[in-house]
C-alpha positions in Angstrom: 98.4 40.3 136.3 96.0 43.1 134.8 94.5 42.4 131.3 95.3 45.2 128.9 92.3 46.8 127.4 92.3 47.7 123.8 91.9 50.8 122.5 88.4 51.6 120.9 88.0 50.8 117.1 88.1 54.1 115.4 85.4 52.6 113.1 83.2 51.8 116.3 83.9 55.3 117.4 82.7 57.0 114.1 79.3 54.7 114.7 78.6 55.8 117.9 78.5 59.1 117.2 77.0 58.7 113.8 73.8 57.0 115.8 73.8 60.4 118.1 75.6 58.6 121.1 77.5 60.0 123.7 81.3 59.3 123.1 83.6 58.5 126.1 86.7 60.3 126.9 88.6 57.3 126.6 86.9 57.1 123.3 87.9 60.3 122.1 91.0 60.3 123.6 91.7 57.0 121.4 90.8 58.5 118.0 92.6 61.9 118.4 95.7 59.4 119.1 95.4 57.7 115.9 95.0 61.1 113.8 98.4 61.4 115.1 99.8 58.3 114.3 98.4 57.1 111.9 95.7 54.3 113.4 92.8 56.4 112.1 92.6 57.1 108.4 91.6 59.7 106.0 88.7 57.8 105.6 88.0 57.3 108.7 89.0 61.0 110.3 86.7 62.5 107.3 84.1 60.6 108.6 84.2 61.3 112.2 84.2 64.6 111.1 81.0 64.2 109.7 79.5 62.6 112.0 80.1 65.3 114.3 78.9 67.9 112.3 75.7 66.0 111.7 75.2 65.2 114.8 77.0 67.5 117.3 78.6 67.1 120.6 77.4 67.4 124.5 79.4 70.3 126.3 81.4 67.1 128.2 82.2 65.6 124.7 83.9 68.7 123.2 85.7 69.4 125.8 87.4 65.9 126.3 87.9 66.5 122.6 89.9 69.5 122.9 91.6 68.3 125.6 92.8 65.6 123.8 93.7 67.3 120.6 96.0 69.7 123.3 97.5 66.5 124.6 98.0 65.5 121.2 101.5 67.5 121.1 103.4 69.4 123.1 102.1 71.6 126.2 103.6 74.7 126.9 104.3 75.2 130.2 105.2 79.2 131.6 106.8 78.9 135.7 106.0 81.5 137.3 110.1 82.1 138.4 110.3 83.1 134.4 107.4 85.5 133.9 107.1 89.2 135.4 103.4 88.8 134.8 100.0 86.2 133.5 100.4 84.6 130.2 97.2 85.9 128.0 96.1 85.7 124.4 93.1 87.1 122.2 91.7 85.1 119.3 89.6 86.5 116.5 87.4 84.5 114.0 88.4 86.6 111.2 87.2 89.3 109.1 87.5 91.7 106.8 90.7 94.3 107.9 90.7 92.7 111.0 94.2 94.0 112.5 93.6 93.8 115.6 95.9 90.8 116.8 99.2 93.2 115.6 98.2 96.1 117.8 96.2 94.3 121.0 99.5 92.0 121.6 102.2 94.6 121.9 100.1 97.0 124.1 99.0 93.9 126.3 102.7 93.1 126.8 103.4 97.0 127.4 100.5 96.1 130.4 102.5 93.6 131.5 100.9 90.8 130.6 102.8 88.1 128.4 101.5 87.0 125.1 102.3 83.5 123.6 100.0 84.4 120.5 99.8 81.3 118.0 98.2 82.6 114.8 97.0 81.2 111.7 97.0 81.7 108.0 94.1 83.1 106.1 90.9 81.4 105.1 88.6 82.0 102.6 87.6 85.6 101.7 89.5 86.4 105.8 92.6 87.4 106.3 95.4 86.0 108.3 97.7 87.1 111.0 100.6 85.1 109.8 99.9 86.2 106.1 100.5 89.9 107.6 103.7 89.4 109.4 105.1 88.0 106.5 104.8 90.3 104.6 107.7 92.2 107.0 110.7 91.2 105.2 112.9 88.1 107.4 109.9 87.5 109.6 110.1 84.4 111.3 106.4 83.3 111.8 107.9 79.6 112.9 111.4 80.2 114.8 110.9 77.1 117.3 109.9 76.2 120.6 112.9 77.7 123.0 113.2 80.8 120.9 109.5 81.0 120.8 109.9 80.9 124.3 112.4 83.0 125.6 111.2 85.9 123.1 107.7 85.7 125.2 109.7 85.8 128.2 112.2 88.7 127.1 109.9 90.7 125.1 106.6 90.0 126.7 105.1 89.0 123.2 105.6 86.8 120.1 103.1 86.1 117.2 103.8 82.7 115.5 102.4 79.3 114.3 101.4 76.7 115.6 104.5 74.4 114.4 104.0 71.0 114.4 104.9 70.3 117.6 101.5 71.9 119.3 98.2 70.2 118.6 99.8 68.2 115.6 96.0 66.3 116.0 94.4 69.9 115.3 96.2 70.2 112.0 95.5 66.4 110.7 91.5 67.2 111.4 91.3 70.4 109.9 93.1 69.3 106.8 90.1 67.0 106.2 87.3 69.5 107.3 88.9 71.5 104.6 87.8 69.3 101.9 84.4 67.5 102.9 82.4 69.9 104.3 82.6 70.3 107.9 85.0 73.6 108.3 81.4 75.0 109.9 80.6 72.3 111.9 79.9 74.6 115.9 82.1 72.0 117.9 85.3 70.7 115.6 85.5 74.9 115.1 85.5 75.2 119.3 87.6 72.2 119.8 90.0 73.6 116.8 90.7 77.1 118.3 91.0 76.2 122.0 92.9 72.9 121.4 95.7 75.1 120.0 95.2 77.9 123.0 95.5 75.6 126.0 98.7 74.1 124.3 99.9 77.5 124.9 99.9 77.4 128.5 97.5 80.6 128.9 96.1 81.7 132.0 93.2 83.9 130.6 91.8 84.1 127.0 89.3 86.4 125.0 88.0 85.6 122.1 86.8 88.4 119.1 83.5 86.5 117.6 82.8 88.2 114.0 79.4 89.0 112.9 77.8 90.2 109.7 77.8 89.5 105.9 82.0 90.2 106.2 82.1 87.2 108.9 81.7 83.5 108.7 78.8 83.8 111.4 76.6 86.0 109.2 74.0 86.6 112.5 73.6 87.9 115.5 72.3 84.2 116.7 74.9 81.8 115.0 77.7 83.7 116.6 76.4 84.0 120.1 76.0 79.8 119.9 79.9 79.6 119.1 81.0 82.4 121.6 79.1 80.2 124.3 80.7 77.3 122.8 84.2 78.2 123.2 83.7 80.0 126.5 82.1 77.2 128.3 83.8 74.6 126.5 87.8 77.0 127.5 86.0 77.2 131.4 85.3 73.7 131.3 88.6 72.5 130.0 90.3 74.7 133.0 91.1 78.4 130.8 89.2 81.5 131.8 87.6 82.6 128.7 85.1 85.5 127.4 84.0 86.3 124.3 82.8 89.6 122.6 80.3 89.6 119.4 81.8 92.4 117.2 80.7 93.8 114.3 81.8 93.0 110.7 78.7 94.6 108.7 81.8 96.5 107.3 85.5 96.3 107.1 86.7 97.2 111.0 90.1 98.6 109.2 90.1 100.8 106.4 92.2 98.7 104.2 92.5 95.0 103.2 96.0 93.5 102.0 98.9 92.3 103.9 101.4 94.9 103.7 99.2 98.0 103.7 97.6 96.1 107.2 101.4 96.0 108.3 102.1 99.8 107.7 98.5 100.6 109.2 99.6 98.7 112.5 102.6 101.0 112.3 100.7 103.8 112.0 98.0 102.9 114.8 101.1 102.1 117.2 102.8 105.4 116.6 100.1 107.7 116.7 99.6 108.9 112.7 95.9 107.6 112.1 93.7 105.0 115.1 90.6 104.1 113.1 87.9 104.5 115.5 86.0 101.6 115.4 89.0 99.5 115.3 90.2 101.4 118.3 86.8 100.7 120.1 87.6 96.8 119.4 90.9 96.9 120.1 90.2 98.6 124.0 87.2 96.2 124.4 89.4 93.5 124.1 92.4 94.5 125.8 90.5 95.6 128.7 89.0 92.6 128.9 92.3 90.3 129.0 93.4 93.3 131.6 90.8 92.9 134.6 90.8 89.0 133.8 94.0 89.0 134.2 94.0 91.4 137.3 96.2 94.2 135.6 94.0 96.7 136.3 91.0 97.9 138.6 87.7 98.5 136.6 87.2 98.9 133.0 88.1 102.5 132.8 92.0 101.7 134.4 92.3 98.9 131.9 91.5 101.0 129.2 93.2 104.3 130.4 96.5 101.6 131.0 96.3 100.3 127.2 96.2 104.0 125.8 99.2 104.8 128.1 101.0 102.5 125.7 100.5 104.0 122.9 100.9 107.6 124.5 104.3 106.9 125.7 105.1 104.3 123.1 105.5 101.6 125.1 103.2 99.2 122.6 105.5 100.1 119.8 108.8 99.4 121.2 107.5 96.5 122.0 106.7 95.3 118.4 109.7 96.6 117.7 111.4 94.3 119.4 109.5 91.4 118.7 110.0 91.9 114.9 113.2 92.1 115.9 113.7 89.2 117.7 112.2 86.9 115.3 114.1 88.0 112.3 112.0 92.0 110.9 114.0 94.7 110.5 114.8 97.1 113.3 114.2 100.1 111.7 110.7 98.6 110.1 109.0 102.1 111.7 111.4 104.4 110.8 111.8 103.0 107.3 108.9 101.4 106.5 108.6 102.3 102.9 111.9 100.7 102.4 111.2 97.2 103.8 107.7 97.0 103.0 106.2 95.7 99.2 104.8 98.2 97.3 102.4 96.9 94.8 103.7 98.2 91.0 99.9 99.6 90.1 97.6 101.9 92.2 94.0 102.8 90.9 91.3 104.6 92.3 88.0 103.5 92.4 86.1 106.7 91.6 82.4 107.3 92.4 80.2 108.7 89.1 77.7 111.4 91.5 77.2 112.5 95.0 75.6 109.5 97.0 75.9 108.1 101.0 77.0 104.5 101.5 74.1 102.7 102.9 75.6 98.8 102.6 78.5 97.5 102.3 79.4 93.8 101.0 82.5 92.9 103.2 82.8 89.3 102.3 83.2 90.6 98.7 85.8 93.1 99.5 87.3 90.2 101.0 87.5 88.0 98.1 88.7 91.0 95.9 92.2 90.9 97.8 92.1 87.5 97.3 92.0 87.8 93.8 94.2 90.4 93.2 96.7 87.3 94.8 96.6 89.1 98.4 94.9 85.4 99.8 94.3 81.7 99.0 91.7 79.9 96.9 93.9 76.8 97.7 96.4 76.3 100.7 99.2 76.2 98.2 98.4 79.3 96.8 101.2 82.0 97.4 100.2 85.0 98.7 101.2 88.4 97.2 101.6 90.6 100.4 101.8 94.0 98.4 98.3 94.1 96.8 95.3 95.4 98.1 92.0 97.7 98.9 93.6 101.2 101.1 90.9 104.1 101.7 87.9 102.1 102.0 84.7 104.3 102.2 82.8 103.2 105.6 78.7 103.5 106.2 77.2 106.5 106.2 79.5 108.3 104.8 78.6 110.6 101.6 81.1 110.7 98.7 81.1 113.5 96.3 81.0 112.8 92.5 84.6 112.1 91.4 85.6 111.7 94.8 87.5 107.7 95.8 85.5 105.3 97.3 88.9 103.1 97.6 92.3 102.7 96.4 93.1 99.3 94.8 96.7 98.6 95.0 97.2 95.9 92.3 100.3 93.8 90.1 99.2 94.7 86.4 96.6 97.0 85.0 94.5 94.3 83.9 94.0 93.0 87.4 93.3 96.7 89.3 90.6 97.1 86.5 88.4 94.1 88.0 89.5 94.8 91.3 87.9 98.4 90.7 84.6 97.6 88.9 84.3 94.1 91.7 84.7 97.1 95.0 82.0 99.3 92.5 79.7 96.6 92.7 80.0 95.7 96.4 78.8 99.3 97.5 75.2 100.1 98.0 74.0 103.8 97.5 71.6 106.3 98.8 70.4 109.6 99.2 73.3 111.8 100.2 70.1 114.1 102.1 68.9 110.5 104.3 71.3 109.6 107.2 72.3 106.1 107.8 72.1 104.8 111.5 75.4 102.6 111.8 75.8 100.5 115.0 78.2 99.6 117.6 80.9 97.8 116.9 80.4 95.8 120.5 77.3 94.2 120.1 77.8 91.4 123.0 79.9 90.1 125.6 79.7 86.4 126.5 80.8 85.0 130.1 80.8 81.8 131.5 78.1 82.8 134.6 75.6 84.8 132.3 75.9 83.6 128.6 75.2 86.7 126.9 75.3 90.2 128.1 73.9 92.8 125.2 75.3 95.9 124.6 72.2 96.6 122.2 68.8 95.2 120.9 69.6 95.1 117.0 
């Protein structure tokens, strides 16, 4: 009769690693059961946590992590009788503006690709997807598993939570990062993100790694160590996976708020403004998911397929229907002004004399929203989705004396006062007469085979 063999000691676990040792997939497997039910405390999971940030994680290690936080819950499985076409999804680390998610998603589905997107919540001075869709009124951002499901199926797209039910390990470990400390730490971060996305049952994945004073990788060489991170770790753990490094010196949208993002994705879907360098992001992206996916030829048919979308409309009937679907309005594009908040007090934020913008401090614009109540400075924080920065002056650009550097879109005077003098003091200025070089938005892409291909030498 075989012997049973007992699970690790969490405790012995958290040693291990704290001496630099190499854990076992058994090992890790064992603790990331516990977080679930309960055999490893808060004690104990904040200081494996530690202990890994400290000390870090061999490429084998973080993958038999995330798999095991993806085991954790359930697995989404997509047969191929069900689904016209491959199950994709992008991920972004967050930034200042950063849209993209809303557009990318619907166009990719247009492609005929299908797009099981689980999104989170904002963090920090960063926005979140899930923030933004609720901010469309009835907008179910956790319907379930089978409706989840057959929307993806039906529509070709839907952009939701995680639920508890996926990677329920993910969300016990992150709730302890959030409060000791290890939120940066290169591999929980990797293990975090891709832990949720193989849950989803993707077939290819591309991931949007920020960079700049508005991101949480300030440089060039801290963000290309977690976009090899999450691409080796998603090849290793069976997911195809690039990455691109993209710019977020500035904010890639010109506005920063929930509900003005929502009406900008309307706008960008239906052809009334397409924000070049969030354009440029959103086609790097896209095509990238496309010839990974084998929807298109080269990189000029992936790209010329995801503007036929919009051309013909296809991308915005399809978040149509998906807003739809979960709950939204169906007449949120013809009517938006109806279903979307409109914050009480508007204020421009005037500039004294003639100057060019020659810096930009994103992360601040960033925490502006967040005080005007448009994020969280604690996760039980509720979120106002009407306020807001609209008409945000890029780089480069000169602004006349008088002339708006932004809007601030604000719930009381007092409040669009400090919004206004806090977006004063987070523009540099120049002489109008001296241009300002302003790089690409894609600075990188990272594959698997070759870990860094540059797009420039900044």
């Amino acid at each position: 009769m075989a012997v049973a063999i007992p699970a690790p000691l969490p405790q012995e676990t958290i040693r291990r690693k704290r001496d630099a040792e190499t854990l076992t997939d058994a090992e890790l497997a064992a603790f990331v059961a516990g977080l679930v039910d309960g055999g490893v405390s808060d004690a104990q999971a904040a200081a494996f946590a530690m202990a890994v940030c400290c000390r870090g994680m061999s490429r084998a290690e973080c993958v038999a992590l995330t798999r095991a936080m993806r085991d954790s819950g359930e697995c989404l499985q997509w047969h191929p009788a069900e689904m016209s076409g491959p199950v994709v999804d992008k991920h972004s680390t967050g930034g200042v503006g950063d849209t993209v998610s809303l557009m990318l998603a619907p166009m990719l589905a247009a492609c005929g690709a299908h797009v099981p997107m689980i999104s989170g919540r904002g963090l920090g001075h960063t926005g979140g997807t899930l923030d933004k869709l609720e901010a469309i009124p009835g907008y179910r951002v956790q319907p379930g598993v089978d409706v989840f499901r057959r929307i993806v199926r039906e529509v070709g797209v839907a952009i939701v939570g995680a639920g508890e039910r996926l990677a329920p390990a993910d969300r016990r470990l992150y709730a302890v990062r959030d409060v000791t400390a290890t939120v940066e730490s290169l591999h929980l971060i990797t293990a975090s993100i891709l832990s949720k996305k193989l849950a989803a049952g993707l077939q290819s994945l591309v991931l949007d790694v920020k960079v700049g004073c508005g991101a949480f990788m300030p440089t060039r060489d801290a963000a290309r160590e977690l976009a090899c991170s999450l691409v080796e770790v998603g090849q290793g753990a069976g997911l195809p996976t690039r990455a691109l490094l993209t710019d977020m010196e500035q904010p890639l949208a010109p506005c920063a708020g929930n509900t003005l993002e929502v009406q900008l994705t309307l706008d960008y879907l239906s052809g009334r403004q397409r924000p070049q360098r969030l354009h440029e992001v959103v086609l790097a992206l896209g095509a990238t998911l496309l010839l990974q996916a084998g929807l298109a030829a080269d990189a000029a048919d992936a790209c010329a397929r995801l503007e036929q979308t919009l051309a013909s409309g296809a991308a915005a009937e399809r978040f149509a229907r998906m807003v739809a679907a979960l709950g939204g309005p169906a007449s949120l594009f013809e009517q938006s002004a109806q279903h979307l908040a409109a914050a009480p007090v508007t204020r421009a934020v005037l500039r004294p004399g003639t100057a060019r913008v020659t810096g930009i401090d994103t992360r601040a614009l960033g925490w502006v929203v967040v005080g005007l109540g448009g994020g969280r400075r604690h996760a039980s924080d509720r979120v106002d989705p009407a306020v807001g920065l609209s008409a945000l002056a890029p780089l480069g650009v000169v602004i006349e004396a008088d002339q708006p550097i932004a809007w601030v879109h604000a719930r009381d005077a007092g409040a669009a006062d400090a919004a206004a003098a806090a977006v004063q003091a987070a523009y540099r200025w120049g002489d109008a007469a001296q241009p300002v070089a302003v790089g690409p938005v894609v600075l990188d892409v990272v594959a698997a085979s070759n870990r860094a291909e540059a797009h420039d030498d900044r």
